[in-house]
N, C-alpha and C positions, 0 to 999 in steps of 0.2 A: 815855503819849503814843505811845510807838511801836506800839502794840496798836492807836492809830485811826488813824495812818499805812500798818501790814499792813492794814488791813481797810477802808481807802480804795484802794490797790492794787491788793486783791484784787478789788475791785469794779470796777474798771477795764479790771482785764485778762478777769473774766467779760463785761464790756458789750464788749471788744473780741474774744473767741472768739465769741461771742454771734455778735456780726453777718459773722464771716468765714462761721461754717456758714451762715447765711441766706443768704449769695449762692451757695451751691452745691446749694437745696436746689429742688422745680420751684413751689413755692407765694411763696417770696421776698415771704412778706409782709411780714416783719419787720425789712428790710435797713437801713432809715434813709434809703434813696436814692427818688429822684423815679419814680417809675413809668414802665417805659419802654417798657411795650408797649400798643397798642391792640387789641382785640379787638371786634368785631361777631361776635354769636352767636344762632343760633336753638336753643330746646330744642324738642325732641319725644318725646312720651312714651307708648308703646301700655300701656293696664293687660288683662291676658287679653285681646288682639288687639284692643283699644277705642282708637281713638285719642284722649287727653286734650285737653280746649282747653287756652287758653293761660290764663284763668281759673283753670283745674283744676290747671295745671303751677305754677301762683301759690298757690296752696293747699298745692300736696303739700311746696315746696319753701322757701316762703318767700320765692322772689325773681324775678325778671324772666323770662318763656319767650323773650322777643325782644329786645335791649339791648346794649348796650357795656359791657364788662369793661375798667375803667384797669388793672386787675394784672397779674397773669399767669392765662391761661387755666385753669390747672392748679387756682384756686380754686375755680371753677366743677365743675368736675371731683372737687375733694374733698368738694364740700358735696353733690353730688345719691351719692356713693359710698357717704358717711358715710350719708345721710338711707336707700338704700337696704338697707344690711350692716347697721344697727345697729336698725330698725325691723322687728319681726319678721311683717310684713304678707305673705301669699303671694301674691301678685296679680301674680306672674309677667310684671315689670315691666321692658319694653323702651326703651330711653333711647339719643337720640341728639344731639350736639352738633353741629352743623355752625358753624362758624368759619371765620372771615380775624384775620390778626394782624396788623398794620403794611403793610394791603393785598399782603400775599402772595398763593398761591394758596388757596384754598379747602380746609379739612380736615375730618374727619367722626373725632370720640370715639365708643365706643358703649358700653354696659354693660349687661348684661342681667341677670335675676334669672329663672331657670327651674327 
């Protein structure tokens, strides 16, 4: 009995380290808490100085060229990183974010592959 007592604990105290790192981390997807940013973003993406449609950027990426992000902007930012560094495509692929977050001012990510 006390073996499923530690190992209920144990379980508790990982679900609660668990969600303290997630509130310190920039992706905080995993926090448990209500989402608390808004994001309006356009993607834009040159492949060898071509500019992509938004079609195309729906294709390479998976997911919206123009939309609202409920999370944190920073997912956005993992998924076109990931999709870039892990795909071993050379097409010298220039990427830019331009965002508002909770109607701040206006900011621009950019990542490039050259």
């Amino acid at each position: 009995m006390k073996f499923r007592y530690a190992i209920g604990i144990l379980f508790l105290l990982l679900q609660v380290g668990s969600i303290g790192y997630a509130r310190f981390i920039p992706e905080r997807y995993f926090c448990w808490a209500p989402y608390d940013e808004h994001t309006y973003y356009t993607i834009s993406v040159k492949i060898n100085g071509q500019l992509l449609s938004e079609q195309d950027i729906k294709k390479r990426y998976h997911y919206q060229a123009v939309g609202w992000e409920p999370r944190a902007i920073d997912n956005v930012f993992s998924l076109i990183r990931q999709y870039e560094t892990r795909n071993r495509i050379e097409d010298h692929a220039e990427v830019q974010v331009i965002y508002r977050t909770n109607g701040h001012d206006e900011k621009v990510w950019s990542f490039s592959k050259k």
